[in-house]
DOMARMAR-721608 format. One line per 10 residues: number of its first residue (from 1); their letters; for each residue x, y, z of N, C-alpha, C. Coordinates in nm, 2 decimals, padded with zeros to 4 digits, always signed. Layout:
% residues N
NUM) A) X:Y:Z:X:Y:Z:X:Y:Z | ...
This chain:
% residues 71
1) XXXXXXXXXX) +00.42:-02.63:+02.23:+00.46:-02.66:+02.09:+00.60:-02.60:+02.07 | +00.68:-02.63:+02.01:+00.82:-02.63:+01.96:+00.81:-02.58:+01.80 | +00.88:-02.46:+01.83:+00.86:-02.41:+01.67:+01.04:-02.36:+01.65 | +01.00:-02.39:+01.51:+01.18:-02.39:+01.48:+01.24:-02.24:+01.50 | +01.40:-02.29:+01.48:+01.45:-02.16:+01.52:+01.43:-02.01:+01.45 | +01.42:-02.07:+01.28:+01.39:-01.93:+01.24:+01.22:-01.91:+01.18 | +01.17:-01.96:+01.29:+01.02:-01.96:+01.25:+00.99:-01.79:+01.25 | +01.07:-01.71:+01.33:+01.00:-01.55:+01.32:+01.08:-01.53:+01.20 | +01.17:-01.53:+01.14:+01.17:-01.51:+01.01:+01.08:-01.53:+00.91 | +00.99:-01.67:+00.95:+00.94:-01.73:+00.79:+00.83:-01.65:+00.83
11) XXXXXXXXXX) +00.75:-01.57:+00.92:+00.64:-01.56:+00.98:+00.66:-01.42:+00.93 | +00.77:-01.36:+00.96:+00.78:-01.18:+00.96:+00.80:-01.11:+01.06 | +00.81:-01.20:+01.14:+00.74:-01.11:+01.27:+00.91:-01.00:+01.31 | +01.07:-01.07:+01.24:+01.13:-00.95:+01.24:+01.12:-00.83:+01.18 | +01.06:-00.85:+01.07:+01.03:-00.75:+00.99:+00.94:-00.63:+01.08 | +00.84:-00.69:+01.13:+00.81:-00.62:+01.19:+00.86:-00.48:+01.31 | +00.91:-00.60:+01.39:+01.01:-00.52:+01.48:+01.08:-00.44:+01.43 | +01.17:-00.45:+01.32:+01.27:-00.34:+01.20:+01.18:-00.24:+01.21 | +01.05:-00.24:+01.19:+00.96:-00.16:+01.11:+00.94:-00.07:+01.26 | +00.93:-00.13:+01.36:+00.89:-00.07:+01.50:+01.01:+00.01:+01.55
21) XXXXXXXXXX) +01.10:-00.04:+01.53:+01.23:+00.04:+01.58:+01.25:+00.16:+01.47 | +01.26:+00.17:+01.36:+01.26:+00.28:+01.31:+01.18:+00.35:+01.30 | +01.05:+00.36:+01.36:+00.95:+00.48:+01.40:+00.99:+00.48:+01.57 | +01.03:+00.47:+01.59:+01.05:+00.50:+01.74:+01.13:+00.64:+01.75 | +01.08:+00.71:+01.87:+01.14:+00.88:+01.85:+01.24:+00.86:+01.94 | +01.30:+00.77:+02.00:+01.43:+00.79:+02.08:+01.47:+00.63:+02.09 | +01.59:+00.63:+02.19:+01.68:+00.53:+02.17:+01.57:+00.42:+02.29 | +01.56:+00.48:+02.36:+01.48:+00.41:+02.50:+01.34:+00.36:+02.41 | +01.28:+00.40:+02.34:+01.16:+00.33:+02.26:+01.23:+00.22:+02.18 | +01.37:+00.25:+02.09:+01.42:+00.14:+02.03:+01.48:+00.00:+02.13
31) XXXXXXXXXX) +01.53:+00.04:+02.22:+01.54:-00.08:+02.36:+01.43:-00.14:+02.33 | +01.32:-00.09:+02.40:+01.17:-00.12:+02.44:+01.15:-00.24:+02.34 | +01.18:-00.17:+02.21:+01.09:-00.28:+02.08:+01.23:-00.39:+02.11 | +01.31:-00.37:+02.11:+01.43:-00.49:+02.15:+01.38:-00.59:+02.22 | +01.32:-00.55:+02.35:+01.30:-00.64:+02.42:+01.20:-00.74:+02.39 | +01.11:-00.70:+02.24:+00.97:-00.76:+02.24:+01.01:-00.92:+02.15 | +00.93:-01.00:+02.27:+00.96:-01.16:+02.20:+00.86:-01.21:+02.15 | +00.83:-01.31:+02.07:+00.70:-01.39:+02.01:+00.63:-01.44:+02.11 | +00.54:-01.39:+02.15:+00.45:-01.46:+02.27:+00.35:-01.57:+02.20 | +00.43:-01.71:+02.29:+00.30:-01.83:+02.23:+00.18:-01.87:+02.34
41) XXXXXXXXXX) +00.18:-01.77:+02.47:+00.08:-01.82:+02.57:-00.03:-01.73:+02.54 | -00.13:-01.81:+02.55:-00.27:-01.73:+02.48:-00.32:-01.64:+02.60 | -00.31:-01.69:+02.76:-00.35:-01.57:+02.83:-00.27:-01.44:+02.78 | -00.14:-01.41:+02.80:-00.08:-01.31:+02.76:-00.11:-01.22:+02.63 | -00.13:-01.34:+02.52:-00.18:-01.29:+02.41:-00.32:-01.18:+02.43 | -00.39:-01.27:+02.51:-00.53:-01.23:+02.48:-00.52:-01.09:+02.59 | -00.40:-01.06:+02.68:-00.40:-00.91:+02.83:-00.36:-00.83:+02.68 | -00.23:-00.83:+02.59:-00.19:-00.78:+02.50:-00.33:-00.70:+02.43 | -00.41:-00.80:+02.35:-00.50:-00.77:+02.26:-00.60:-00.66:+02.28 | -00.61:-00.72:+02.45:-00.71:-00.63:+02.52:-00.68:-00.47:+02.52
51) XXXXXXXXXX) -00.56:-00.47:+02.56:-00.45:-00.33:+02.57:-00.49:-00.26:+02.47 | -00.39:-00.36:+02.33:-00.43:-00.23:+02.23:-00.61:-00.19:+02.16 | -00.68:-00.29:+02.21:-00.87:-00.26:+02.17:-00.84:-00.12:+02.31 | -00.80:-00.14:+02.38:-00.81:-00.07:+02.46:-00.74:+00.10:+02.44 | -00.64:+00.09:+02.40:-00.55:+00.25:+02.34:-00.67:+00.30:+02.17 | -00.70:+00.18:+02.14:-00.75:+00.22:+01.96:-00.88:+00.29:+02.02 | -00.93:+00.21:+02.11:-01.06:+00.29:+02.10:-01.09:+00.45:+02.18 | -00.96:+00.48:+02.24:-00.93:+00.59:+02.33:-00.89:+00.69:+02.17 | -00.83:+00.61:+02.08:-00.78:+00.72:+02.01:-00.88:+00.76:+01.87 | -00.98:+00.64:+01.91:-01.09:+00.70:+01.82:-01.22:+00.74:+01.89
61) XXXXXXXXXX) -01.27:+00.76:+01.98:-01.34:+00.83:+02.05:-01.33:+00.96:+02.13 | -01.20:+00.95:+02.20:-01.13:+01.07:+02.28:-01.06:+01.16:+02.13 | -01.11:+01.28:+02.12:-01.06:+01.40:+02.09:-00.93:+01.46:+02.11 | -00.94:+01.51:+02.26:-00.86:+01.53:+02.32:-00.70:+01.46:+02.39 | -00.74:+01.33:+02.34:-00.62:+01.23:+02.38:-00.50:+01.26:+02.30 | -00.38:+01.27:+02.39:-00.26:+01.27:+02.33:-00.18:+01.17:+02.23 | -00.19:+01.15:+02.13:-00.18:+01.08:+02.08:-00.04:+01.07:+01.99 | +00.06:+01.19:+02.00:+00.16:+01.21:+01.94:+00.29:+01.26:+02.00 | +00.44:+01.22:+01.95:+00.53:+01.29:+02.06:+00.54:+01.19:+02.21 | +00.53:+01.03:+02.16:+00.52:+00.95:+02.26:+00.69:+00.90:+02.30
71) X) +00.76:+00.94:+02.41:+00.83:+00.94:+02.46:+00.89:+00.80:+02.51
């Protein structure tokens, strides 16, 4: 599908990113969120989704888990 040019504006999804880069603790986390694009392929979507079910539930079950001061 073909979505227009400023579909991530109508959508938010820069906003978002704004929002990601200024919590970021250094310049190399701000790159990082730079490089992130609107993913429209559902496999990728769904390795993504997996990931973060996968960090959430580390950071609500693990105690111990480092969860702050992420580099």
């Amino acid at each position: 599908m073909i979505y227009p040019n400023n579909f991530e504006d109508k959508i938010g999804f820069n906003q978002v990113i704004e929002k990601l880069k200024h919590n970021c603790l250094s310049s190399l986390g701000q790159k990082r969120v730079d490089s992130i694009k609107m993913q429209t392929r559902y496999d990728l979507i769904k390795v993504y989704i997996d990931q973060v079910a996968e960090l959430k539930y580390l950071l609500e079950t693990t105690d111990d888990f480092p969860e702050d001061n992420f580099y």
